[in-house]
C-alpha positions as CSV (number, residue, x, y, z in Angstrom):
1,X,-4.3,-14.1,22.8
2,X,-3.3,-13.5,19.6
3,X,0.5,-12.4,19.1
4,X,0.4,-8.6,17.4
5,X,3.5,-7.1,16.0
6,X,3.8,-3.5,16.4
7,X,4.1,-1.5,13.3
8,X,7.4,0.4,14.2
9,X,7.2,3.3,11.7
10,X,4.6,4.6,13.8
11,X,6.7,4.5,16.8
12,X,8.9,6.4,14.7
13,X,6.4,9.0,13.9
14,X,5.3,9.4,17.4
15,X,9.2,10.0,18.2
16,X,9.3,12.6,15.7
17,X,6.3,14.5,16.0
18,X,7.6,15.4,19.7
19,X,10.5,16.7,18.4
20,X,11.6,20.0,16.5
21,X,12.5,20.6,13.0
22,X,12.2,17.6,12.1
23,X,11.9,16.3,7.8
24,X,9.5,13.6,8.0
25,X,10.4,10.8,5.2
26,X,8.8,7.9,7.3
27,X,4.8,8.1,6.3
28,X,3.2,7.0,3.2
29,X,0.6,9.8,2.9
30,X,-0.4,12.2,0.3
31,X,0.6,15.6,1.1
32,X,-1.6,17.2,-1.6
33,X,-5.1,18.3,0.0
34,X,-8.2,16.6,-1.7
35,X,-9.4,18.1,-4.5
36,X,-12.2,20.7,-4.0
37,X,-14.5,19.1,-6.0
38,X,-14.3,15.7,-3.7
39,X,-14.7,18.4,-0.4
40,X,-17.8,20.2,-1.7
41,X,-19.8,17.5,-2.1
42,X,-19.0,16.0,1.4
43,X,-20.2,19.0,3.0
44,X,-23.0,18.9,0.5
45,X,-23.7,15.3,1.5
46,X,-23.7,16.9,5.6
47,X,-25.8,20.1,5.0
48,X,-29.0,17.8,3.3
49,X,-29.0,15.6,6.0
50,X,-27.7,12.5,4.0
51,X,-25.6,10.8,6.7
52,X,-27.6,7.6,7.9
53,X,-26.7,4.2,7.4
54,X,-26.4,2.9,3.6
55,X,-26.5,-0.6,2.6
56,X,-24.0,-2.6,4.1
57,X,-22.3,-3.4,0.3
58,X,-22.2,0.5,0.4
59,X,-24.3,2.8,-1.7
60,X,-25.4,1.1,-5.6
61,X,-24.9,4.8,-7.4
62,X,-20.9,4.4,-5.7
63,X,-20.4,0.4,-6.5
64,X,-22.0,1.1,-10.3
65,X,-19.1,4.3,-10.3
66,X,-16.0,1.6,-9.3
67,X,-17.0,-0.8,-11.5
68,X,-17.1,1.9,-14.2
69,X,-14.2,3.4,-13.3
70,X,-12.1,-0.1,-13.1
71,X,-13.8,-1.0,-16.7
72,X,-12.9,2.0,-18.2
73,X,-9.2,2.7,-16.9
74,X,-8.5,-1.1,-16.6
75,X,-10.0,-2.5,-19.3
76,X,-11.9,-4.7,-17.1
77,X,-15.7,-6.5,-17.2
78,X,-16.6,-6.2,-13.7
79,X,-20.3,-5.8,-12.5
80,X,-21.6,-3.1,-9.6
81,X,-22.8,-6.5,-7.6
82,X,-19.1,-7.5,-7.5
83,X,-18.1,-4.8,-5.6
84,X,-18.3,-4.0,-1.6
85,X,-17.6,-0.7,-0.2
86,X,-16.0,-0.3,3.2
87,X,-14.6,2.1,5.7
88,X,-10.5,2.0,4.2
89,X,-8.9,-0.6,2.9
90,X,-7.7,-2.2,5.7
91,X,-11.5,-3.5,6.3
92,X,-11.5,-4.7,2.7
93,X,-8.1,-6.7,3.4
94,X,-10.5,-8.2,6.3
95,X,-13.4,-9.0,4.6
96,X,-11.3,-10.7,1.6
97,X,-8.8,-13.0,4.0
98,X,-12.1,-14.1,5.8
99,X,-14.2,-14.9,3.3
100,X,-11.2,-17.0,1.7
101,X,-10.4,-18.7,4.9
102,X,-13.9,-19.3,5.9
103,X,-15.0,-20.6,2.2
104,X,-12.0,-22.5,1.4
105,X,-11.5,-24.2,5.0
106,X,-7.6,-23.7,4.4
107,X,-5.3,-21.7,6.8
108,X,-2.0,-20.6,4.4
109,X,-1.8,-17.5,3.4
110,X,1.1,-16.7,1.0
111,X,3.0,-13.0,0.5
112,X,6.4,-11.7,0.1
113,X,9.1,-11.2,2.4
114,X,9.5,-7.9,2.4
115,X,5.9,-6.8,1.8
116,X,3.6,-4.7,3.4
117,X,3.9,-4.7,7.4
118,X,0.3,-5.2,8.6
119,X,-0.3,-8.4,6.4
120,X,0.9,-10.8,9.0
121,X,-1.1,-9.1,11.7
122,X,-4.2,-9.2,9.7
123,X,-3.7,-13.0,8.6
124,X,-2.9,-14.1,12.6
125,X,-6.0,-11.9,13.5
126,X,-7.9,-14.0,10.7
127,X,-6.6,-17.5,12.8
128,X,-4.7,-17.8,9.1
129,X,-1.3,-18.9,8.6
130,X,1.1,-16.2,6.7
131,X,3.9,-18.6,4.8
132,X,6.5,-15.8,3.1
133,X,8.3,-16.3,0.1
134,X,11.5,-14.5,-0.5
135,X,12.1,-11.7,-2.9
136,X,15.4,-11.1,-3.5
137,X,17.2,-7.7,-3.6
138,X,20.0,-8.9,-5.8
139,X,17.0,-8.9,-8.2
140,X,15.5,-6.0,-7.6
141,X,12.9,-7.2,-5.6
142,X,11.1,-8.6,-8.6
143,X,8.4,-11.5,-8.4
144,X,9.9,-14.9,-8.7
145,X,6.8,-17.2,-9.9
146,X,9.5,-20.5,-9.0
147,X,9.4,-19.1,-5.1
148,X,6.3,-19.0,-4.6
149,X,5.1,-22.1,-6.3
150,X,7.6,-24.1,-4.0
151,X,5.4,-22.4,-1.4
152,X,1.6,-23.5,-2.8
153,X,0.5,-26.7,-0.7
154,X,-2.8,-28.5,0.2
155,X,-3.7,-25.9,2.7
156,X,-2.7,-22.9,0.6
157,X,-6.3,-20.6,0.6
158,X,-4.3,-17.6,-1.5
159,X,-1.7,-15.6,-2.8
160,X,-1.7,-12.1,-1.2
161,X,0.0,-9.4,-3.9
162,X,0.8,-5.6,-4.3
163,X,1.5,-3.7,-6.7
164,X,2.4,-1.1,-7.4
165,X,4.4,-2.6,-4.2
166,X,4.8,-0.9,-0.5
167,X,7.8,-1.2,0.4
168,X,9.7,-1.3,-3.0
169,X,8.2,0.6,-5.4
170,X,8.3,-2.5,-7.8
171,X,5.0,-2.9,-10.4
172,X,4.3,-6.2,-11.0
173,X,4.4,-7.2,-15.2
174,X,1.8,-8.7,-17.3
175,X,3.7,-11.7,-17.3
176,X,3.8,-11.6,-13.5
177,X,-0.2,-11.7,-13.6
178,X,-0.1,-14.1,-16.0
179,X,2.2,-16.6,-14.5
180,X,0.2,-16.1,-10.9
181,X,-2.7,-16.5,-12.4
182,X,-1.9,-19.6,-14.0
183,X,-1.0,-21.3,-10.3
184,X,-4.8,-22.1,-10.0
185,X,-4.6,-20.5,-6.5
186,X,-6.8,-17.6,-5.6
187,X,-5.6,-14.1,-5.6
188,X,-5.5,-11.5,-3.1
189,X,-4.7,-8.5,-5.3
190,X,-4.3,-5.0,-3.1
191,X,-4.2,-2.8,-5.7
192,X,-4.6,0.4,-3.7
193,X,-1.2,2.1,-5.5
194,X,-2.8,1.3,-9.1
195,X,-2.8,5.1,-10.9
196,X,0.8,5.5,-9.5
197,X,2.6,4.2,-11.6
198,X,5.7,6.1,-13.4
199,X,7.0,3.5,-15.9
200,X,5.4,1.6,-18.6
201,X,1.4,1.2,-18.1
202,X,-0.3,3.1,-15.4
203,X,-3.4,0.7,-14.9
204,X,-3.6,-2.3,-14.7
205,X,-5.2,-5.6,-12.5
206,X,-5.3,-9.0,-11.9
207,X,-8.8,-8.7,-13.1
208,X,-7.3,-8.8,-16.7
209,X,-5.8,-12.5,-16.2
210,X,-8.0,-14.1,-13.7
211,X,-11.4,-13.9,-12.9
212,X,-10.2,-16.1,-9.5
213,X,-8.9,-13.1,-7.2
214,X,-10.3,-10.6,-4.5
215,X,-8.8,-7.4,-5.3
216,X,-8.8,-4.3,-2.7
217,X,-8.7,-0.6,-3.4
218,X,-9.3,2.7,-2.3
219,X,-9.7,6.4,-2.4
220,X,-6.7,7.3,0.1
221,X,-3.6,7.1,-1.7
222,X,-4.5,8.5,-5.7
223,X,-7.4,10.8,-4.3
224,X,-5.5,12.2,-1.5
225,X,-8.1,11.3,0.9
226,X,-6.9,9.4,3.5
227,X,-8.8,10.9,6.4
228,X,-12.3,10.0,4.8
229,X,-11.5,6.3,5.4
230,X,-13.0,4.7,2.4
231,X,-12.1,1.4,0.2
232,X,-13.8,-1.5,-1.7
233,X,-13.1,-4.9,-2.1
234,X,-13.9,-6.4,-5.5
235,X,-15.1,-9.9,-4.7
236,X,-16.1,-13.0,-7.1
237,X,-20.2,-14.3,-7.1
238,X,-19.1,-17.4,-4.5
239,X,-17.8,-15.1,-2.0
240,X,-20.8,-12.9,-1.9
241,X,-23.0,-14.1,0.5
242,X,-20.3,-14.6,3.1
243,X,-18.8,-11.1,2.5
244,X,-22.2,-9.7,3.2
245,X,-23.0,-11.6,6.1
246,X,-19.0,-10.1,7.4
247,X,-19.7,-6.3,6.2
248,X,-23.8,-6.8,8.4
249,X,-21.6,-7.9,11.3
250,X,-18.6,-5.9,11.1
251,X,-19.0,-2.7,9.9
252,X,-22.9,-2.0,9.5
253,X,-22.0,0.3,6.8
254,X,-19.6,2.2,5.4
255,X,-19.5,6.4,6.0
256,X,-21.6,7.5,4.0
257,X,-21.1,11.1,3.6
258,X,-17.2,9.5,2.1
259,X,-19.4,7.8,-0.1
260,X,-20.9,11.1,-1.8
261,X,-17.6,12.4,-1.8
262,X,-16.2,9.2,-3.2
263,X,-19.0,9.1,-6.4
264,X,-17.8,12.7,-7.4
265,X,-13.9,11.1,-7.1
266,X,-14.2,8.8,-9.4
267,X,-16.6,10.4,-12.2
268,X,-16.0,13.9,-12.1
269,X,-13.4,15.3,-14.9
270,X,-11.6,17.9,-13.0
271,X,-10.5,15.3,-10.5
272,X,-9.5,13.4,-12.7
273,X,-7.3,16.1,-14.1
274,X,-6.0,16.9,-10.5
275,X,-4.8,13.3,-9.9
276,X,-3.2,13.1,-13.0
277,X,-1.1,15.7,-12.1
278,X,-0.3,14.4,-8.2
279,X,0.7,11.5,-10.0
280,X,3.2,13.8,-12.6
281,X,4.4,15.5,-9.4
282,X,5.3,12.3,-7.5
283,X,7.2,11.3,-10.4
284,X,8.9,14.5,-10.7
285,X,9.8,14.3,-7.1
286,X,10.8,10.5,-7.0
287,X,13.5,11.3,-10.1
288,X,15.1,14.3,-8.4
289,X,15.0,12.3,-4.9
290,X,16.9,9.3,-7.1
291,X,19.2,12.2,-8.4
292,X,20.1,13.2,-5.0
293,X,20.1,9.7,-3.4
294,X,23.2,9.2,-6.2
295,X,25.1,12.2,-5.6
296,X,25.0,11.6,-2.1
297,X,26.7,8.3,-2.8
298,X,24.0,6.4,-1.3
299,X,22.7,2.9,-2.4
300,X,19.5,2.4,-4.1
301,X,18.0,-1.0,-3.3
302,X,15.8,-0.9,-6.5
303,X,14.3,1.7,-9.1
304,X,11.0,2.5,-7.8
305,X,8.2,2.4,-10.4
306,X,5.2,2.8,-8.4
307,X,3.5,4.0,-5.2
308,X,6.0,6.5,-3.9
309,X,9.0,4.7,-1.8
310,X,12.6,4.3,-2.2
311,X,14.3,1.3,-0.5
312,X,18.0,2.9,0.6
313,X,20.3,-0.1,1.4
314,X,22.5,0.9,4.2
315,X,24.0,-2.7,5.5
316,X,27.8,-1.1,5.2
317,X,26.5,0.7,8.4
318,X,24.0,-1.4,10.5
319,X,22.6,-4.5,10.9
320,X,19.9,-3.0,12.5
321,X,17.8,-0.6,10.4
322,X,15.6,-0.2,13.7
323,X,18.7,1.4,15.8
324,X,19.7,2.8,13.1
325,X,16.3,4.9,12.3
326,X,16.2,5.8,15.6
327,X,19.5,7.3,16.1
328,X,19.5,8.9,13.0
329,X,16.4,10.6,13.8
330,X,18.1,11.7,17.1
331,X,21.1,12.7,15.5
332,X,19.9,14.0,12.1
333,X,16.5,15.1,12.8
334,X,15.3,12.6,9.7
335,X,12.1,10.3,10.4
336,X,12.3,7.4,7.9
337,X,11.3,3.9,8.3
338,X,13.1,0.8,9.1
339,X,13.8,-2.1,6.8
340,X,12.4,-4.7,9.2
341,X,9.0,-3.6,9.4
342,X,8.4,-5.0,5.8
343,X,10.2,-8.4,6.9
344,X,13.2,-9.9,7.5
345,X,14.9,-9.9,3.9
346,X,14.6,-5.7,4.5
347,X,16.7,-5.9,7.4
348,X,19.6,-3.4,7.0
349,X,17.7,-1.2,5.1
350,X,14.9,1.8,4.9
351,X,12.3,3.3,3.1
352,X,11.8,6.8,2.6
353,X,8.8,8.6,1.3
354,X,8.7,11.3,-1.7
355,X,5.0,11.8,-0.8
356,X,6.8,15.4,0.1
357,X,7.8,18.6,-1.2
358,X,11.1,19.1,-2.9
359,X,12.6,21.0,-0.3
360,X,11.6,18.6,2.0
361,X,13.2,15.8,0.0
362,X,16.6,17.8,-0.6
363,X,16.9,19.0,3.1
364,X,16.2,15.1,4.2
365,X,18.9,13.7,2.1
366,X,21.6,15.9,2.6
367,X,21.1,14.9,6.3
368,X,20.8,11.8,5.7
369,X,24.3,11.5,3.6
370,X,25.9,14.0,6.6
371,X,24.9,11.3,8.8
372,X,26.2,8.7,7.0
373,X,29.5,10.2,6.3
374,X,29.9,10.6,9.9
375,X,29.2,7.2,10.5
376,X,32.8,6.3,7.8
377,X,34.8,6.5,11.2
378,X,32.7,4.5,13.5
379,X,33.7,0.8,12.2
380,X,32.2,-0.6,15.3
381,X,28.5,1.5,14.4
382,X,26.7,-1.9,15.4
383,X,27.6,-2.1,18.5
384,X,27.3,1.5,19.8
């Protein structure tokens, strides 16, 4: 059997939600409600009966709707037949590893250390081989090209990206996409932050600089609907008879009263409105929780220009950001996430979420700072 790492935030969350007045910092999850709009037409979709299965790429009126949507706010060329709807993301991140495993007959799967926690479950799942290369948080976390091309051998089936990035907040650059692109090695792009983006250009894809990658996205994070379980995979012409022969097996088909809901998400105006100003709200948020972070004294691991994290570096007070979570959620009533979830170069730090109100952000990092101030007189913190 297959070794599967836990994904400890969630053990942290389960902690928390048994507990009382708790400020929740540890989930990456809207905490705006979906926009009417999307809502109406799910219960539309319910009360005329149109809930049986779809086709197993997902509905054409929905595929035709990202492809427009990715052309239009990306500046991208990609057709309706490219793209395959599924039930989240997470079966998109499936169907893309496979069909590059499978096609290519390589194992290696490269990502950054940190990066997002699930990747290496989903690659050993896969019978893949994750190889990390290291981001460095002297530099900000920011892509170095160098690293990962030391990394690229004969077995090397892709290069698995995000951005904008969970954990670190960091957007990749054109130049990033360009230099990546320029490895000759397939691209796994999970673009599911893309919209999020506070800094410089909002969209933007590997699409633009290589016609060689898999890119995932989805409807949770910038449409606030995470419940509905919904995402697409955007897959080149070779990979498309395999993918379809995955998505028959797999998944049937993806929900297709989400996908009703999904059609009005991406070409109705007023959503598009709405979003717009989630996204002015997280940035509003993620400057005043920056603001407070600093007059709290506490160490910012690097400026956050997307998605909607903070990395906080607290290594003058554990070596153990797991521990350390977990007794400052006992001590402080804060939920936030350890460092090592994301890999071993996170160790000694965590990530917060501004997905939250104000208030919420304020009250959590005043205790967070109280808790760290106490901690000034415990030289021996580690060990307690």
């Amino acid at each position: 059997m297959k070794k599967i790492t836990s994904f400890k935030v969630m053990d942290i969350l389960e902690k928390a939600i048994e507990m009382d007045d708790v400020i929740h910092l540890e989930i990456g999850e809207p905490d705006f409600d979906t926009p009417e709009e999307i809502k109406e037409e799910g219960i539309r979709a319910i009360r005329e009966e149109k809930i049986g299965y779809t086709h197993s790429f997902g509905m054409k009126k929905l595929r035709e709707a990202v492809a427009e949507y990715y052309n239009s706010h990306y500046g991208t060329s990609i057709r309706y037949d490219n793209v395959v709807v599924t039930s989240g993301t997470s079966p998109a991140l499936i169907l893309g590893i496979e069909a590059i495993l499978e096609y290519s007959g390589k194992k290696e799967i490269l990502a950054s250390n940190p990066g997002y926690a699930c990747y290496p479950n989903f690659v050993s799942f896969l019978n893949g081989e994750l190889i990390t290369y290291e981001l460095d948080l002297k530099n900000g976390f920011k892509q170095d090209i160098q690293a990962i091309k030391s990394k690229i051998t004969d077995n090397t089936a892709a290069i698995l990206i995000n951005s904008p990035c969970n954990p670190t907040g960091v957007v990749m650059s054109p130049e990033d996409y360009r230099e990546l692109a320029g490895l000759g090695v397939t691209i796994i792009s999970d673009e599911i932050y893309q919209g999020l983006v506070y800094e410089g250009k909002r969209y933007d894809s590997i699409l633009n600089y290589t016609e060689n990658a898999i890119v995932l996205n989805g409807f949770s994070k910038l449409f606030a609907m995470t419940g509905w379980r919904l995402g697409y995979v955007i897959v080149p012409d070779k990979y498309l008879d395999l993918t379809q022969k995955l998505a028959q097996n797999l998944f049937i088909s993806p929900n297709t009263i989400s996908q009703y809901a999904a059609i009005e998400a991406l070409t109705n105006s007023n959503v598009e409105k709405k979003i717009d100003a989630m996204a002015e709200s997280y940035n509003t948020r993620r400057l005043f929780a920056l603001d407070e972070l600093q007059k709290q004294g506490l160490e910012i691991a690097a400026i956050p220009q997307g998605a909607y994290y903070i990395i906080i570096d607290v290594r003058k007070f554990t070596n153990d950001s797991l521990k350390f979570c977990y007794d400052l959620l006992m001590n402080a009533r804060v939920a936030v996430t350890p460092g090592i979830d994301f890999g071993s170069n996170l160790e000694g730090c965590i990530r917060i979420s501004y997905a939250t109100s104000i208030e919420n952000l304020k009250e959590g990092i005043n205790r967070l700072g109280k808790y760290l101030n106490s901690l000034k007189n415990l030289p021996h913190f580690n060990e307690v």
